[in-house]
N, C-alpha and C positions, 0 to 999 in steps of 0.2 A: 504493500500500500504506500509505503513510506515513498517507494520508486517514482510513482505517480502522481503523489500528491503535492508533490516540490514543483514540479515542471504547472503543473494546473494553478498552482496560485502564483506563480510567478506569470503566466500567461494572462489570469487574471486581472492581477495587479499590474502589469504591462496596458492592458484593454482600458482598467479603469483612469488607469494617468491618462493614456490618450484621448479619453474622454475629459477629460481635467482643460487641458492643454487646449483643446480643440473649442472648448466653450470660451478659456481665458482669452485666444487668439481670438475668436471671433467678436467676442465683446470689445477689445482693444479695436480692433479693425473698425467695431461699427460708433465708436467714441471718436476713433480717429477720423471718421468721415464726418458726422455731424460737428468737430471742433471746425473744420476746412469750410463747410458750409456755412456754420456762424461767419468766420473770417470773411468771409466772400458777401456773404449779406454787407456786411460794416465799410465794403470797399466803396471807394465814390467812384468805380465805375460802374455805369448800369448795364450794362453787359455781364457783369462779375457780379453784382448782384440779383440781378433773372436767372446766372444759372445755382446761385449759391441758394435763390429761394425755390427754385425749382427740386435742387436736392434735398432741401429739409421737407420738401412736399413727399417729395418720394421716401423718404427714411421715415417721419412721421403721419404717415397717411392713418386714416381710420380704420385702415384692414390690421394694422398693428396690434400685437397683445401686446405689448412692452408701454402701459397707458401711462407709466411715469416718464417715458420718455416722449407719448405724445405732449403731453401737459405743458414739458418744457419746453417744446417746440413751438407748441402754439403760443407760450408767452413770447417767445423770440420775436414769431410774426407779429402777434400784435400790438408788441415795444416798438417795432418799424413803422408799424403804419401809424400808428400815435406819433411817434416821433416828425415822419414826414408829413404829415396832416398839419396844414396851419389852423392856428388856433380861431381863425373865424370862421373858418370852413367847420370844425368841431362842434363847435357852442349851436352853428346854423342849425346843424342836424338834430343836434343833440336836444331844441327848442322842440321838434315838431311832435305833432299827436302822431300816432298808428295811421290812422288814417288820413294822413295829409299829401296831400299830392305834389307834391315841390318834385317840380323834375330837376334830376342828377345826370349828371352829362361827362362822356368825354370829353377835358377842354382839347383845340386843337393847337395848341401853344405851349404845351407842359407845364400849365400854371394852376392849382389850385387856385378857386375865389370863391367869393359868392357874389352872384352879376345877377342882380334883381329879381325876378321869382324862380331864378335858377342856381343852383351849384354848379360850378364845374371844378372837376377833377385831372389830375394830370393822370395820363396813363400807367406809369410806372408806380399811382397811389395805387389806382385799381386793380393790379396786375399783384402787390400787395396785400389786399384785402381779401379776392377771391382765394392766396394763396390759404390764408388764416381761414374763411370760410369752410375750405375744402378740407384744412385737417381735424376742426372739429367739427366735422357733420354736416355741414348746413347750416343756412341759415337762422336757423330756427334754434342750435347750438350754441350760436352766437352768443357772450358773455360781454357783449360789445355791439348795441345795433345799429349803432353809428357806423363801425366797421361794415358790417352786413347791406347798411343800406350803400354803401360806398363801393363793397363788393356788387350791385347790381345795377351801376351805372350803364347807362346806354351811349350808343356813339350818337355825335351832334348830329349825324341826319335824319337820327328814328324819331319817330313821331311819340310821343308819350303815350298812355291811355287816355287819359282825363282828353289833353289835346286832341282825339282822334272822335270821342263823344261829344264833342261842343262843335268840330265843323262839319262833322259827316251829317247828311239827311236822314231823319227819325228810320228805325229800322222797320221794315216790313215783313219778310217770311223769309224762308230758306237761308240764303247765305248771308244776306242782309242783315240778319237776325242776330244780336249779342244771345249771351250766356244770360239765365234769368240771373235779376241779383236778390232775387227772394229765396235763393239754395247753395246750402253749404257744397260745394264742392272741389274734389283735385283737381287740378289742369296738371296733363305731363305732354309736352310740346316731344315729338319723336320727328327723325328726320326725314325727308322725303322718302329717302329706300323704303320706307316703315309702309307706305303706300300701297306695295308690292304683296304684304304681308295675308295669309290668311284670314277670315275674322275670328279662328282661331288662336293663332299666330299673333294678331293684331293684341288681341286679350289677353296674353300670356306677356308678351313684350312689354305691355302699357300697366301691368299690376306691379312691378318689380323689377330693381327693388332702390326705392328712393331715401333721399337724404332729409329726412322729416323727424318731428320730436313726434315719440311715443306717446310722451302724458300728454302734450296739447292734442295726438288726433284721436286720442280716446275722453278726452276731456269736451272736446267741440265736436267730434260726431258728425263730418261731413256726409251727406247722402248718397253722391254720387262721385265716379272718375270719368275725366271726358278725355279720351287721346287725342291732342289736336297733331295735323301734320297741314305744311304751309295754309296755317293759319286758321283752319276749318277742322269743325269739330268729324273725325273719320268712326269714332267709337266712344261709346256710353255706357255706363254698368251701372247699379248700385252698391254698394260699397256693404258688406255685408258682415267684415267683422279685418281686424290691423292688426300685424304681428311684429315680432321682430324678422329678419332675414337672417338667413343663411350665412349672409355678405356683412359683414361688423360694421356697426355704424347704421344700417340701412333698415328698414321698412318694408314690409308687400301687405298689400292688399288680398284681401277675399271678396272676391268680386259676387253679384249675382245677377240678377234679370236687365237685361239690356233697355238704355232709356231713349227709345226711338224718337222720344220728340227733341233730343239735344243736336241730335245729329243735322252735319249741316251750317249750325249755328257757327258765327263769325267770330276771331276771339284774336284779336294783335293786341302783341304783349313784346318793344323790343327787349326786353330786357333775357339775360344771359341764363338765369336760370331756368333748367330744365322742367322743374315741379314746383307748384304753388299753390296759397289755397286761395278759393274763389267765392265771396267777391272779396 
């Protein structure tokens, strides 16, 4: 026994160091990569800092279980954008109700301001914000909705909502038609290709799996989900009961009886996020 038993725990004890080793190096490795990206954030060139925020995107995303390392990441982001945010541009946002319509804009001069019933933001804020957005969740995550609303600027040639309700002629049927705003519901904008899709396909694609808060969509109770693709409502469900995903961070839907009278209906939104709730 003695013969065999020396060589097996040596063999063991060999296995278990490399396991030792193999954690310590990879931990070091992925410390070494997030200190290179802080750096590169901090750099004044913007080129060094897109790709240094681009990397803590990817090292801190929300598919991560290392959530003490998300945390810190997401502080990172939102010391930037605070920091680059001028302070009247902050206080603007930071004034408004939930519901207030003050369009946020790409400026096309890379100046933060605020220019009369608008904001404008420099790209490189926005580019910032969605970064912070996208590592904790959503914006609905947000621990900061000044960030969030800054994350959902539009470019200066889209038209707002509000803007697009006040000049367009009162709606009529079909495609003319808005979204009723007497019902809770998801809007998830999919891309043209999505067109193509079954209305199988189309429903399985449009339930899952988004970046939305749990407690607020069990808290508000939306009725329905509308999939829009350019621009027009292609599929409609009732919303039937909300989980978490499979996908960390994320949402799906239980979808059930199809609401044929949404379909159709007209819904421009320029703004960058994928899912929202409506109205």
């Amino acid at each position: 026994m003695d013969q065999w038993l020396s060589p097996l725990l040596a063999f063991v004890g060999a296995g278990f160091g490399s396991v030792l080793v193999y954690r310590a190096s990879r931990d070091q490795e992925r410390n070494r990569r997030v200190a290179a990206a802080i750096e590169m954030l901090a750099s004044s060139d913007p080129r060094q800092r897109a790709l240094g925020r681009a990397r803590v995107v990817h090292l801190g995303g929300p598919r991560t279980k290392e959530a003490q390392r998300t945390t810190e990441i997401a502080a990172v982001l939102l010391a930037d954008v605070r920091e680059v945010c001028p302070p009247e541009v902050r206080q603007r946002l930071a004034a408004l109700d939930p519901d207030d319509e003050l369009s946020v804009r790409v400026s096309d001069d890379g100046r933060s301001r605020v220019q009369g019933d608008s904001v404008l933001v420099a790209a490189s804020l926005v580019d910032a914000a969605r970064a912070y957005v996208e590592v904790v969740g959503g914006p609905d995550a947000s621990s900061d909705q000044v960030v969030a609303r800054i994350a959902e600027a539009v470019e200066i040639g889209a038209i707002p909502v509000a803007a697009q309700a006040e000049t367009s002629s009162p709606p009529t049927s079909g495609a003319d038609e808005a979204l009723p705003a007497d019902q809770k519901l998801i809007v998830v904008k999919l891309p043209p290709q999505a067109a193509e899709l079954s209305p199988e396909d189309l429903r399985e694609r449009a339930r899952k799996a988004w970046r939305l808060s749990l407690q607020r969509l069990r808290a508000e109770k939306p009725v329905g989900l509308v999939a829009v693709i350019e621009r027009s409502v292609r599929g409609a469900w009732r919303i039937d009961g909300v989980e978490p995903s499979t996908e960390e961070g994320r949402v799906e839907f239980r979808l059930g009886s199809p609401m044929p009278e949404l379909l159709g209906r007209a819904y421009h939104d320029p703004g960058q996020n994928p899912v929202r709730y409506w109205p």
